[in-house]
C-alpha positions in Angstrom: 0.0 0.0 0.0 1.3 3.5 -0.8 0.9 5.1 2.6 2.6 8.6 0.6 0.1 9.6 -2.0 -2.3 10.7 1.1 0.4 13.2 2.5 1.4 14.2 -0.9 -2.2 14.9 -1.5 -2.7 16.9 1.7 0.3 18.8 1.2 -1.0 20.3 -2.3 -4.1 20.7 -0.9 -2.3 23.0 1.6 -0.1 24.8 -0.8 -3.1 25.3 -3.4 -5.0 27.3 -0.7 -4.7 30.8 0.1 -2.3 32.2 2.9 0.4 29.3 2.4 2.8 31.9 3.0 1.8 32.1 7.1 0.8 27.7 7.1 4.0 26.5 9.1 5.5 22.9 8.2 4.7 21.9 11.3 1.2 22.2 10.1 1.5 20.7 6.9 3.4 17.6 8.8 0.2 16.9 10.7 -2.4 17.3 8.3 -0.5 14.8 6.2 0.1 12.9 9.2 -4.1 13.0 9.8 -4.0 11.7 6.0 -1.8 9.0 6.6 -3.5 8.0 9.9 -7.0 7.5 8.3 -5.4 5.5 5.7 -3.2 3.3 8.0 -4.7 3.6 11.2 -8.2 5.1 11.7 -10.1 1.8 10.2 -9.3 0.1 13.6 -8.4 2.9 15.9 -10.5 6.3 16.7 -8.3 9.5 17.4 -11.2 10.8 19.6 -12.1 8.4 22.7 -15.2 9.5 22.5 -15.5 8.1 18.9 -16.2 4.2 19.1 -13.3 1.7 17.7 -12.0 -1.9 17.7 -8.9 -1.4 18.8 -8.2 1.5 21.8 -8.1 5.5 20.8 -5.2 6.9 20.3 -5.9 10.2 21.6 -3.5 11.1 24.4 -1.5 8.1 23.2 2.1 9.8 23.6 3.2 9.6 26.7 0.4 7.2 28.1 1.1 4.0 29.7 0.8 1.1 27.2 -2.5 -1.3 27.9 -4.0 1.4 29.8 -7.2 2.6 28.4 -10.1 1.6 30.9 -12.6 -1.1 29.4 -10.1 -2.2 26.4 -9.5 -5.9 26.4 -5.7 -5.8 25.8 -3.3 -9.1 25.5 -1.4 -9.9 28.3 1.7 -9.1 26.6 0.6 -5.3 25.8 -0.5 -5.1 29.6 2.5 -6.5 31.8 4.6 -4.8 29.3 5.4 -1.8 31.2 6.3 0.4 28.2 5.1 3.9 27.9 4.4 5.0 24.3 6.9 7.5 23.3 7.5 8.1 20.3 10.4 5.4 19.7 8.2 3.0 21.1 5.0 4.2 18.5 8.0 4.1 16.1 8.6 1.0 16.7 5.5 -0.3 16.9 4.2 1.2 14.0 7.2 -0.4 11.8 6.7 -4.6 12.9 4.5 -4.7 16.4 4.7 -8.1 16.3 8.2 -8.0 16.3 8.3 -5.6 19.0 6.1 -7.1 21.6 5.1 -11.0 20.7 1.8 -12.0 22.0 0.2 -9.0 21.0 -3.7 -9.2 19.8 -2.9 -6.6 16.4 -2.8 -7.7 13.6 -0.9 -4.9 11.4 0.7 -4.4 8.3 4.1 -2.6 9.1 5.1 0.9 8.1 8.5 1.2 7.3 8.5 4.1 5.8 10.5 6.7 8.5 8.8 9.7 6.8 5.6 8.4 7.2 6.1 7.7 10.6 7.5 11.0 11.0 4.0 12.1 10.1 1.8 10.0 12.0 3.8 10.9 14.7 3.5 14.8 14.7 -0.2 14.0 14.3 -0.4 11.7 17.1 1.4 14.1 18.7 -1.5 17.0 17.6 -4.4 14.9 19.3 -2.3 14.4 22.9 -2.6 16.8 25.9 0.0 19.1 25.3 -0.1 19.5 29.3 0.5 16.1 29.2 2.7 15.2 26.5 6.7 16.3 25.9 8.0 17.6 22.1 8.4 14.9 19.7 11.2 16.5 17.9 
């Protein structure tokens, strides 16, 4: 699957509109890190908890403890694991979670891609409580 073509599409979208000039590439980043999300991510997980999903939201998710959304049945694995996701853990994750923690319920296709991740990750970061949540640069 070519998890680019949505970013590229958001990021012409965001240089065709007016008042590019003041949009910061921070900006961009995310939106094509929302892009890339509801192609890769969003069919499974919500990025608003109050939104119903399969799998747990992943608003908040930088910083939180792993396997520790109330009511989500998680694998013992994800539970006892004791990691916290930062963002070389969502990283990782993101690029072979099997590989990363074994016993784990998800089934995922992995993304490889570092840019990509690079933009899921700046919008993850968009979604989590910035009281909460440290600079993912």
């Amino acid at each position: 699957m070519n998890y680019l073509a949505p970013a590229l599409a958001a990021l012409l979208a965001a240089t065709a509109a007016p008042g590019f000039a003041n949009d910061t590439f921070e900006e961009v980043k995310i939106s094509a890190g929302q892009a890339l999300f509801d192609e890769a991510c969003h069919r499974c997980h919500a990025d608003n908890s109050e939104d119903p999903s399969y799998g747990p939201s992943l608003e908040n998710i930088l910083y939180r403890a792993a396997g520790s959304v109330e009511d989500y049945d998680y694998s013992t694995a994800l539970e006892a694991s004791g990691i916290v996701w930062t963002p070389a853990a969502l990283r990782a994750w993101m690029e072979d979670n099997q590989g990363f923690m074994p016993g784990t319920k998800m089934r995922h296709v992995g993304i490889e891609d570092r840019t990509v991740q690079d933009f899921i990750l700046a919008y993850l970061d968009s979604i989590s409580d910035s009281e909460r949540n440290k600079s993912i640069d």
